[in-house]
Structure formats: C-alpha cells, structure tokens
C-alpha positions as CSV (number, residue, x, y, z in Angstrom):
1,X,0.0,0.0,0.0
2,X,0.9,3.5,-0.8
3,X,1.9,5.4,2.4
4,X,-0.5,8.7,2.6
5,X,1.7,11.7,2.1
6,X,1.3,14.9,2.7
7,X,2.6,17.3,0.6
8,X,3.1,20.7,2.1
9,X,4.2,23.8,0.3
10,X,5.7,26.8,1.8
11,X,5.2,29.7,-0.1
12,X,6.9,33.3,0.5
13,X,10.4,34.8,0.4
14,X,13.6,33.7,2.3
15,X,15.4,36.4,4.1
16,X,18.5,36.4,1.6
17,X,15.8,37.2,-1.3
18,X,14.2,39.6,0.2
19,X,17.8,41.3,0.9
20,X,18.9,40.7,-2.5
21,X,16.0,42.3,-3.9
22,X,16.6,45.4,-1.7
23,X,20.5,45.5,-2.7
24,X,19.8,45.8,-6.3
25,X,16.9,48.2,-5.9
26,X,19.3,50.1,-4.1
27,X,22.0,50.0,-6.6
28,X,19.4,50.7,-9.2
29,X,18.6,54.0,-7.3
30,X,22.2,54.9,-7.1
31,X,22.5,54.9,-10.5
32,X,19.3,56.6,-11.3
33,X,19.0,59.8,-9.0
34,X,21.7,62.0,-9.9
35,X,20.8,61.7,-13.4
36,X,17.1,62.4,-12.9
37,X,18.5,65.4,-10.4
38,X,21.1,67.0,-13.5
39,X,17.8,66.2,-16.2
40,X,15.7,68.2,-13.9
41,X,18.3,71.2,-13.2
42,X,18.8,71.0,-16.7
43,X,15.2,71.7,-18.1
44,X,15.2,74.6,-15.3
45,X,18.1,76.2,-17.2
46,X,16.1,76.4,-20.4
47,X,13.6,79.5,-18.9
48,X,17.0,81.4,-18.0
49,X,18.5,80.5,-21.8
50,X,15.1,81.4,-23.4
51,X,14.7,84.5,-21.6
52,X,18.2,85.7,-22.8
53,X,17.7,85.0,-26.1
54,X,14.5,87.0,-26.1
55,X,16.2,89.8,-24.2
56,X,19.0,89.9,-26.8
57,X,16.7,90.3,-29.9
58,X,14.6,92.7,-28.5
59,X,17.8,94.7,-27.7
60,X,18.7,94.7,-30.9
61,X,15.8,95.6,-32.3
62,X,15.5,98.2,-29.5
63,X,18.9,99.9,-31.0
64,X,17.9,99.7,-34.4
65,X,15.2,102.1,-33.3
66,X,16.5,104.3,-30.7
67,X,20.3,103.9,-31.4
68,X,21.2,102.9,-28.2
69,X,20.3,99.8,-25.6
70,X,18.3,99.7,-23.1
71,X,17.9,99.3,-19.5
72,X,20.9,99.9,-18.0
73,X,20.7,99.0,-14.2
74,X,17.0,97.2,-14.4
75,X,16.2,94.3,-12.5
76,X,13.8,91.7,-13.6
77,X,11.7,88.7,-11.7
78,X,8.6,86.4,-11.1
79,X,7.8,89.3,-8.7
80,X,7.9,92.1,-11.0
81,X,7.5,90.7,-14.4
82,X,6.9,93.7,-16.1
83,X,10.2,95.3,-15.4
84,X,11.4,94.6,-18.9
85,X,8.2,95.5,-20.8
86,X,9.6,98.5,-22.6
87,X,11.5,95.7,-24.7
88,X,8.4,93.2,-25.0
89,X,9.6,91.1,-22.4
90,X,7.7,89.4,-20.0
91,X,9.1,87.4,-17.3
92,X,6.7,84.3,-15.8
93,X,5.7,85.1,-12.4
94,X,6.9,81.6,-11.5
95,X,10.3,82.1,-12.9
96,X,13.1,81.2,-11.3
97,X,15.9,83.3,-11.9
98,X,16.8,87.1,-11.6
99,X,17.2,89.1,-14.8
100,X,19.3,92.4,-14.6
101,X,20.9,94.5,-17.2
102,X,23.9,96.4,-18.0
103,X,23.5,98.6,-20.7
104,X,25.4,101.7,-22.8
105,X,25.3,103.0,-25.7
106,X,26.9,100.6,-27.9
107,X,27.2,97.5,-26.0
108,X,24.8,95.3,-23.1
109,X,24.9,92.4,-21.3
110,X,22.0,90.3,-19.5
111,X,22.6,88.3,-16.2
112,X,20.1,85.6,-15.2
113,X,21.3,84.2,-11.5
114,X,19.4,81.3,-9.5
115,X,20.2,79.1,-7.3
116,X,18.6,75.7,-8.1
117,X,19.6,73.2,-5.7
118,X,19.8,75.2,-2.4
119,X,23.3,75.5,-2.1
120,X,25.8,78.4,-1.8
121,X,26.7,78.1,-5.4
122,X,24.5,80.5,-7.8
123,X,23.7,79.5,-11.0
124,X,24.6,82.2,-13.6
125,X,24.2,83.1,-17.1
126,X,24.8,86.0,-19.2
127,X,24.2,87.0,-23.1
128,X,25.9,90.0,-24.5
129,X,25.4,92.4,-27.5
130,X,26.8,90.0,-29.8
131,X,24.5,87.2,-28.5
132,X,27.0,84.9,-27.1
133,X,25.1,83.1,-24.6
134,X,27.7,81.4,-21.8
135,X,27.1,79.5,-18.5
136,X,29.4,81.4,-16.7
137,X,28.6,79.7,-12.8
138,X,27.1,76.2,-13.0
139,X,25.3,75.0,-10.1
140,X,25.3,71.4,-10.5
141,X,28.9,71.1,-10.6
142,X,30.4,70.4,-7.1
C-alpha cells in the first residue's frame, strides 16, 4: 500500500531574497537619481537661456530704433514681471531666476542668477550684444 503523504508547500520569500532584492533596488537608485537630479536642473536652465535669447533680440531691435540699448541698471523677476516690458519682455511670475541689465550706448549684457539646488553656489548666465550666450557659474557642478 501506498503510504499517505502529505505534501506541504511553503510559499513566501527567504530572508536572503528579500535582501537581495533590496541591494539591487538600491544599486538601481544609485545609478538613477543624480541623473534624474542634472535632467531636472537641466530643463530649469532652459527659462534662464530662453529669456536671454529673447532679451538679446529685442535689444537689438530696441537699438535699431533708438540707437542705443536699453535698461541699464533694471532688475527683472517672477515678482515684477513687467520690469522689462519696454522691450516686450515678460518674465513668468513663476520664474526662477533674476534678470538684470547692463547697458550703454553701444554694448549690453544680461545676467540671469538662480540658485537651483539650495546650495551656496548660484547658478549664472549671461548673453551680450553680440549674443554669445555662456554659462558662466554652473550650479550642478560640485
């Protein structure tokens, strides 16, 4: 006669899976998070670059007309985003960086400073009369 066994199944995870599983999920985050951090600082650079840009055209345009540039000394934010109207710019009240310009007669450049990360480095970038648009401070670099 056949002997009546049972047959008993355990079913969940042993301990060494369950750490295994937590190692590479933490190796996987390792890898992931600074690059999602510099993507993200990244696309916040674009409003400072696209803001330049704008600023620069409409300082030239500005000089075609009135033969000189504009705005020497002006200071621009999300808090007053009007500041650079005169030159049909508008500045999003939810922008993060400070605009300011340095202006003569023949020549101007445009600062945009933030600081993105909370740190005591200040992201900056500045545009001239020529339109040479550098990254003179980054903030992601430690």
């Amino acid at each position: 006669m056949r002997a009546n066994r049972r047959h008993t199944s355990i079913h969940g995870f042993t301990l060494i899976e369950l750490f295994i599983v937590v190692i590479i999920a933490g190796i996987l985050a390792a890898l992931v998070i600074p690059r999602f951090m510099a993507s993200t600082t990244k696309s916040k650079t674009a409003e400072a670059m696209q803001i330049l840009k704008q600023i620069h055209v409409q300082q030239r345009a500005y000089r075609q007309e009135y033969d000189t540039y504009w705005g020497n000394g002006m200071i621009g934010d999300g808090g007053n985003p009007e500041s650079f109207s005169r030159l049909g710019v508008y500045i999003m009240e939810d922008a993060r960086y400070t605009y300011s310009i340095a202006a003569e007669k023949t020549s101007f450049t445009c600062t945009a400073t933030s600081n993105l990360d909370d740190d005591d480095v200040i992201d900056t970038w500045t545009i001239d009369d020529g339109g040479e648009l550098i990254q003179t401070v980054n903030d992601m670099v430690e």
